[in-house]
MARDO-865886 format. One record per residue (C-alpha): residue in one letter; x, y, z; residue number from 1. Coordinates in nm, 2 decimals. Example, Ala and Ser with C-alpha at 12.3 -4.5 7.8 and 13.67 -1.06 7.14 Angstrom:
BEGIN
+------+--------+--------+--------+-----+
: type :      u :      v :      w : seq :
+------+--------+--------+--------+-----+
:    a :   1.23 :  -0.45 :   0.78 :   1 :
:    s :   1.37 :  -0.11 :   0.71 :   2 :
+------+--------+--------+--------+-----+
***
This chain:
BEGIN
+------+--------+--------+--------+-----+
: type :      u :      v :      w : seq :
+------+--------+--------+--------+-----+
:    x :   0.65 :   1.03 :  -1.00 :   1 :
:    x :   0.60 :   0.69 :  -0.94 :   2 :
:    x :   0.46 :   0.52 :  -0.60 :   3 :
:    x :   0.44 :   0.15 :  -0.52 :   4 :
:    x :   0.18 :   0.04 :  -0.30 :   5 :
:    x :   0.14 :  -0.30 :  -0.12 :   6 :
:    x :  -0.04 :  -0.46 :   0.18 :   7 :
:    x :  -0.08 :  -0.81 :   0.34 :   8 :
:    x :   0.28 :  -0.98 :   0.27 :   9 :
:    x :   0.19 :  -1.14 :   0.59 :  10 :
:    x :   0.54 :  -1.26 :   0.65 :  11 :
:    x :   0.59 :  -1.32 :   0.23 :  12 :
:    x :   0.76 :  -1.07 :   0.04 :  13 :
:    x :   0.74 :  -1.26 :  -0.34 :  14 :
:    x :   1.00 :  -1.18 :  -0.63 :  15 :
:    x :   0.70 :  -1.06 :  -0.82 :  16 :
:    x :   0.60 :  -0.81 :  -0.58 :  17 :
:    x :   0.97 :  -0.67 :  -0.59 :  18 :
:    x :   1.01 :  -0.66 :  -0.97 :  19 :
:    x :   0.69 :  -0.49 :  -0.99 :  20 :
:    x :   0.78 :  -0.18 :  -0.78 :  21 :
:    x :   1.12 :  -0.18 :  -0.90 :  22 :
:    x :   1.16 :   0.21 :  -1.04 :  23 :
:    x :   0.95 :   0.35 :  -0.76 :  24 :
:    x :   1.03 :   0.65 :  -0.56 :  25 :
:    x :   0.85 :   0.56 :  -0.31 :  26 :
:    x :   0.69 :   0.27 :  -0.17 :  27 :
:    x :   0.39 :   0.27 :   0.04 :  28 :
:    x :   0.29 :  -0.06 :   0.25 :  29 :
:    x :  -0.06 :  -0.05 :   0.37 :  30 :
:    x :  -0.04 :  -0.32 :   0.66 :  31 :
:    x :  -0.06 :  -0.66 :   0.79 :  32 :
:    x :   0.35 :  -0.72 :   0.70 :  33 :
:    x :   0.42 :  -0.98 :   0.91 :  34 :
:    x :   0.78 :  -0.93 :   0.98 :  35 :
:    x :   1.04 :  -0.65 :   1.00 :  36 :
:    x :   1.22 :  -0.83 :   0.74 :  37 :
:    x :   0.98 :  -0.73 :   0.48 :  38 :
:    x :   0.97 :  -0.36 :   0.59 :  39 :
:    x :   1.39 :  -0.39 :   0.55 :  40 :
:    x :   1.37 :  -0.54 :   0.15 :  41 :
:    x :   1.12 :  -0.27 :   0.07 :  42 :
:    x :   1.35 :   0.00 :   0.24 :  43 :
:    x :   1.65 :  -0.17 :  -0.01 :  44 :
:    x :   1.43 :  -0.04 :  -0.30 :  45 :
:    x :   1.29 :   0.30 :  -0.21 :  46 :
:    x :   1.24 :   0.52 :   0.05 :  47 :
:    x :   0.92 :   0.38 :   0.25 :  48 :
:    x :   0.61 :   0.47 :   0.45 :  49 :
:    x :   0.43 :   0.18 :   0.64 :  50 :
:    x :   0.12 :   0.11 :   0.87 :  51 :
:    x :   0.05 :  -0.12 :   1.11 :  52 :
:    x :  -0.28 :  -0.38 :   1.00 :  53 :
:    x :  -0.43 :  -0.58 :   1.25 :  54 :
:    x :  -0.24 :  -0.89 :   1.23 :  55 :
:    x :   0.09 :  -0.68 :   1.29 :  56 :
:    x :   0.25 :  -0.73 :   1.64 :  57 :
:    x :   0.54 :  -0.70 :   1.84 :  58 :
:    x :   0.81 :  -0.41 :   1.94 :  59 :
:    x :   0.90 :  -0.34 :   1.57 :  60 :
:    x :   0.54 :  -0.35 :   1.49 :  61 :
:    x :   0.38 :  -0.14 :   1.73 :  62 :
:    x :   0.65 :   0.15 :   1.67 :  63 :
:    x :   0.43 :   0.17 :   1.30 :  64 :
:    x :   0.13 :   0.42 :   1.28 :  65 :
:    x :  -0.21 :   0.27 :   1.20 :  66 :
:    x :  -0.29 :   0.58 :   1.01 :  67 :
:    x :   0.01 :   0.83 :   0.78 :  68 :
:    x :  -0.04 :   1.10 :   0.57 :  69 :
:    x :   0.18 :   1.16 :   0.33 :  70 :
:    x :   0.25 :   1.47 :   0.01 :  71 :
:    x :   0.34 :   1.29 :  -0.29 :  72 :
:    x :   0.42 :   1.47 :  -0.54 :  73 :
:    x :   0.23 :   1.83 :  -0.41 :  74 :
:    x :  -0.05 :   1.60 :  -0.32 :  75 :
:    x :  -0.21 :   1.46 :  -0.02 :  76 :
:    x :  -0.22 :   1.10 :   0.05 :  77 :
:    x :  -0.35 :   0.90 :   0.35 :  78 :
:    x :  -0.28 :   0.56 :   0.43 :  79 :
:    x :  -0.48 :   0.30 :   0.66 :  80 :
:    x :  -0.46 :  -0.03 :   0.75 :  81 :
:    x :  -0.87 :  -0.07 :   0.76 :  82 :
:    x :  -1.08 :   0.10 :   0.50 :  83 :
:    x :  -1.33 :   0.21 :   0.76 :  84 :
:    x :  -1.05 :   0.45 :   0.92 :  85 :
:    x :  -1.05 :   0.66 :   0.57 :  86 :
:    x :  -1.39 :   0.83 :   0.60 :  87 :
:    x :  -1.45 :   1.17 :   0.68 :  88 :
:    x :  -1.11 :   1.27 :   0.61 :  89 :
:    x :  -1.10 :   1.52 :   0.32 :  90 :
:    x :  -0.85 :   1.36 :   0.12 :  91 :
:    x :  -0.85 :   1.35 :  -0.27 :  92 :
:    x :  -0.61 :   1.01 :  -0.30 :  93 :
:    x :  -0.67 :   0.72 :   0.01 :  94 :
:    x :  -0.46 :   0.36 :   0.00 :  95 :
:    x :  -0.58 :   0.09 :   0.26 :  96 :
:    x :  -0.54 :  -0.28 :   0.28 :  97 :
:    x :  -0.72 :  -0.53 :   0.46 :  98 :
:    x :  -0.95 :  -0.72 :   0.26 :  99 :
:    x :  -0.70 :  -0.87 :   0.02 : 100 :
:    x :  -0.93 :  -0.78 :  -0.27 : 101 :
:    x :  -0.77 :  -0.55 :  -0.57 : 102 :
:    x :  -0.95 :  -0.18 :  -0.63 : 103 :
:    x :  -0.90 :   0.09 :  -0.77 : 104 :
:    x :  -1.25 :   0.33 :  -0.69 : 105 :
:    x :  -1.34 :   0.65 :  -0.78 : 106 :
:    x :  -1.61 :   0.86 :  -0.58 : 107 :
:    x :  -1.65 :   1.19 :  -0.45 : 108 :
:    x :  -1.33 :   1.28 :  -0.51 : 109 :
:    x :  -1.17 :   1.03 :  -0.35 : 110 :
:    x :  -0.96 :   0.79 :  -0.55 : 111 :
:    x :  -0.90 :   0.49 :  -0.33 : 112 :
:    x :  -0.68 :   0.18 :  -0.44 : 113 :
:    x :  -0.68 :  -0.12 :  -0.26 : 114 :
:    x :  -0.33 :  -0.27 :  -0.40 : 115 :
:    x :  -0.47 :  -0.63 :  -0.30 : 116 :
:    x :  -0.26 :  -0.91 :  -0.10 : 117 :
:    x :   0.13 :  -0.96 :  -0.25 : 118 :
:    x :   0.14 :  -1.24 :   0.01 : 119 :
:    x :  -0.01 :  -1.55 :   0.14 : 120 :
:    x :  -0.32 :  -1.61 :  -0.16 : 121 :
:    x :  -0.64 :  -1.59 :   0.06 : 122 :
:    x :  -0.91 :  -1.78 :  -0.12 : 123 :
:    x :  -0.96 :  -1.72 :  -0.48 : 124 :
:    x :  -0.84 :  -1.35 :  -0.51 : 125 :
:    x :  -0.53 :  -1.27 :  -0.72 : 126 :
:    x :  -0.21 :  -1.17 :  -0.61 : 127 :
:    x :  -0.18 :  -0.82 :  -0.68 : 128 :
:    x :   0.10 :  -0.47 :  -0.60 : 129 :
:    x :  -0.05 :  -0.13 :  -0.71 : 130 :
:    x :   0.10 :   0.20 :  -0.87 : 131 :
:    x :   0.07 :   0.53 :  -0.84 : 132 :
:    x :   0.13 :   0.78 :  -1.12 : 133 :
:    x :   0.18 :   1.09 :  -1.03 : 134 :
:    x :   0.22 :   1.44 :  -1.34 : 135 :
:    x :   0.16 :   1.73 :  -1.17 : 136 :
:    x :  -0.20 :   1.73 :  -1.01 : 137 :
:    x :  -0.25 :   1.41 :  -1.22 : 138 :
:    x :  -0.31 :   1.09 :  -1.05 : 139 :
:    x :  -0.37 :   0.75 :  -1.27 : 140 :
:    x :  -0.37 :   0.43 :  -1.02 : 141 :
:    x :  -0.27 :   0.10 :  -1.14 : 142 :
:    x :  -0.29 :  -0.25 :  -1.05 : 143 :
:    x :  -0.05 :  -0.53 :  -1.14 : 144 :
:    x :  -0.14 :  -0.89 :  -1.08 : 145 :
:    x :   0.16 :  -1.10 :  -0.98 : 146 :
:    x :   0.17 :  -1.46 :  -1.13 : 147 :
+------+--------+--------+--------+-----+
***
């Protein structure tokens, strides 16, 4: 099984970002989307799960959870906006947003990805999607830097 993960489109939904979840079962958008529009593409390409991030407002907006959890594949996933609202949880597998920086982090047990901003380039960080590959109770997370 293969999931797509993005965050921070702000408004921007790039060609890139859409080829490079293309064969996806499910995409997963970690927050700060900007518009509905971008929710309605993704849905056009898999079946999606989304969360509201800060900069998210408005009726269509606040109808999103700031926090999902999700079984992928027999396994538990939990999706934030904010890395901070991940602790404590007891998950094995965690995707957030937020800072726009790519990561993919191992420790105690938790693999956390951070797929990075697909949008709006915020300083010098890449543009970046994520995957996650799922065989079994195997997880491999990848990142993909758009150009």
């Amino acid at each position: 099984m293969k999931i797509g993960l993005i965050s921070d489109t702000h408004g921007l939904l790039r060609p890139a970002a859409l080829a490079a979840l293309d064969g996806c079962e499910w995409i997963v958008h970690a927050g700060d989307i900007g518009t509905p529009e971008i929710l309605d593409a993704l849905r056009q390409r898999a079946p999606l799960r989304a969360v509201r991030g800060n900069n998210d407002r408005g009726d269509w907006a606040e109808a999103l959870p700031r926090q999902v959890e999700l079984e992928v594949g027999g396994l538990r996933l939990f999706v934030a906006h904010q890395p901070a609202d991940l602790a404590g949880r007891g998950i094995r597998m965690a995707v957030c947003g937020h800072s726009h920086k790519p990561l993919i982090e191992e420790k105690g047990g938790l693999l956390l990805v951070n797929p990075g901003s697909a949008g709006p380039r915020r300083f010098r960080l890449p543009l970046a999607v994520g995957l996650l590959h799922i065989e079994g109770d195997e997880v491999r997370a990848e990142l993909i830097e758009l150009p």
